[in-house]
N, C-alpha and C positions, 0 to 999 in steps of 0.2 A: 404461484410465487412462493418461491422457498421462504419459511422465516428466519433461519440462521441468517441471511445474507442483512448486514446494516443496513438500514434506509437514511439516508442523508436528503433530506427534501432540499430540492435549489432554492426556493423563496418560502424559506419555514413562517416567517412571518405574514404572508399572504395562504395559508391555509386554509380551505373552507372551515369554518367551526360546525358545520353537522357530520363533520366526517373524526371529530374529536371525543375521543373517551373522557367522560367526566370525573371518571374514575383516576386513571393516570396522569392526564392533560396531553393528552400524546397522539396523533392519528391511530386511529382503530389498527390492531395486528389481531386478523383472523375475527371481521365483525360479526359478535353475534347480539339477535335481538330479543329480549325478554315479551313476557306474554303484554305487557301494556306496551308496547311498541319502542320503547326504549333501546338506544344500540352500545353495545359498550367491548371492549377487548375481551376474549373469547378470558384468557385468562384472570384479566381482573375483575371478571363478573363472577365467573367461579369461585374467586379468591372471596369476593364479597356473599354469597348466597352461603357458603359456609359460617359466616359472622351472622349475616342479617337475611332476615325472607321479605327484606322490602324494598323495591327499586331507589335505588340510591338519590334519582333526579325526582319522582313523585311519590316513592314512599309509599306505590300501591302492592300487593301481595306478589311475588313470585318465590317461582324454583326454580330446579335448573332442569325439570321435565318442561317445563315452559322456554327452554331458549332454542333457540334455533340461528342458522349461519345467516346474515344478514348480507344476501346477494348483491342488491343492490349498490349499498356503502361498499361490494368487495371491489365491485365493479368501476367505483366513481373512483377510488384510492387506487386501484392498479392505473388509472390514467394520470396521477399525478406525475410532475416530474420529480425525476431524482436526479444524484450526482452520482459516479461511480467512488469508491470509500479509499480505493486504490491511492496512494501517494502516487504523487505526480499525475495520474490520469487525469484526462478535461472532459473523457465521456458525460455527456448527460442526457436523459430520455425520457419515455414513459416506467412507471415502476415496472411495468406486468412484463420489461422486455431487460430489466436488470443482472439478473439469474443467468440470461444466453450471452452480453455484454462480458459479464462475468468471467465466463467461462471462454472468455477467446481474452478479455483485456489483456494487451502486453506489458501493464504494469503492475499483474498481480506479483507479490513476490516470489513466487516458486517458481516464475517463468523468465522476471526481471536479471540481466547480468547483476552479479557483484558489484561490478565498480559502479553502474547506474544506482543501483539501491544504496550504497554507500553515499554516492554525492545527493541525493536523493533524501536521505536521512541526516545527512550532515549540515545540510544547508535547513531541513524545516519547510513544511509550506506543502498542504496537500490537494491546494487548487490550484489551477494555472492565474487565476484572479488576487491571489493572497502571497505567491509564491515568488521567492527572490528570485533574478534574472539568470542566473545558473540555473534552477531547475526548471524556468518556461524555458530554453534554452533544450535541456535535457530532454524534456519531453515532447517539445518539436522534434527534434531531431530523433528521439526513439522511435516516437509514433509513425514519421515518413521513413526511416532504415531499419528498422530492429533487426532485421536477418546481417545488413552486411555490414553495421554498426560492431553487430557482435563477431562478427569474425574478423574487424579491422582490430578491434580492442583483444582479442584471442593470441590471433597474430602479432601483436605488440608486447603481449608479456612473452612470446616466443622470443622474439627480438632484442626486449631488454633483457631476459637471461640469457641470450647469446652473446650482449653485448658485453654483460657484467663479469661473466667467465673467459672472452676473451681479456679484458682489463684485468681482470684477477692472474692473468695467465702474463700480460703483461709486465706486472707490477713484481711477478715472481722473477723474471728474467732479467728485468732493470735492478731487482738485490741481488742475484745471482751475477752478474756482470758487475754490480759495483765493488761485491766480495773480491773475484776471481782478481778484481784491479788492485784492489788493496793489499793481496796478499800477494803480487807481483812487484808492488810497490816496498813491500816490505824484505822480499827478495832481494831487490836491489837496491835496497839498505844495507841488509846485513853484506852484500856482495862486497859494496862502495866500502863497508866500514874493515871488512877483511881487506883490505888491499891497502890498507892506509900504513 
């Protein structure tokens, strides 16, 4: 499991607590275990053996020639679930399969259209459980079309610049023609007022 990628646990508050750093208060990232048997974040152990050479929870002698990757906690923490971190995505699974989720979600944003991330970000809301009925809306609909969603919305900004440029083309002809009137009009003015 990558560590870059955020962990958003789905039921943070139903977390086992031996899978918790005492150190950070946080589920273990990269568990490692000290020589009295103690488990703590790979980092915040480090962080502390540099300040103190005594386990933080008994306060018995270590170092960091004494720690080692605590397989076991790696193993019970990759079966937790998670959420995908993704706005709008409803993905959720085991952690240890987040990473591959990841890498295909159609809601990451380098993959997301424009207008989607737009209303997406406009509206707030990055659970389908939390999130206003425009964006459960949006991502129902992403998640069952995303291919032919995006070429209907492609094709529609095609569409309204075709339709904008003809109205602009329009708009020119309808002055152009009110000109072309008035200066006929003003012809036979001067015409009407020469014959008087």
């Amino acid at each position: 499991m990558s560590n870059h990628l955020p962990r958003v646990f789905k039921n943070p508050k139903s977390l086992p607590a031996h899978l918790m750093c005492t150190i950070c208060n946080e589920i273990f990232t990269d568990p490692t275990r000290v020589s009295c048997g103690h488990t703590f974040c790979s980092h915040c152990i480090l962080q502390w053996i540099k300040k103190s050479s005594t386990c933080p929870n008994c306060r018995a002698n270590i170092d960091k020639k004494g720690t080692g990757k605590d397989l076991i906690a790696a193993a019970d923490i990759n079966l937790l679930t998670v959420v995908c971190s993704n706005q709008g995505c409803s993905w959720f699974g085991a952690l240890e399969i987040l990473e591959s989720h990841h890498k295909e979600c159609p809601f990451h944003p380098e993959r997301l259209d424009p207008w989607f991330l737009e209303q997406l970000q406009r509206d707030g809301g990055t659970k389908n459980d939390n999130a206003t009925p425009t964006v459960r809306l949006i991502s129902w609909l992403y998640q069952k079309n995303a291919a032919a969603l995006k070429d209907m919305f492609s094709n529609d900004d095609k569409e309204y610049s075709s339709i904008f440029e003809i109205q602009e083309e329009n708009t020119k002809q309808k002055k152009n023609a009110k000109r072309k009137q008035e200066i006929k009009n003003e012809n036979c003015k001067k015409f009407l007022n020469s014959k008087k």
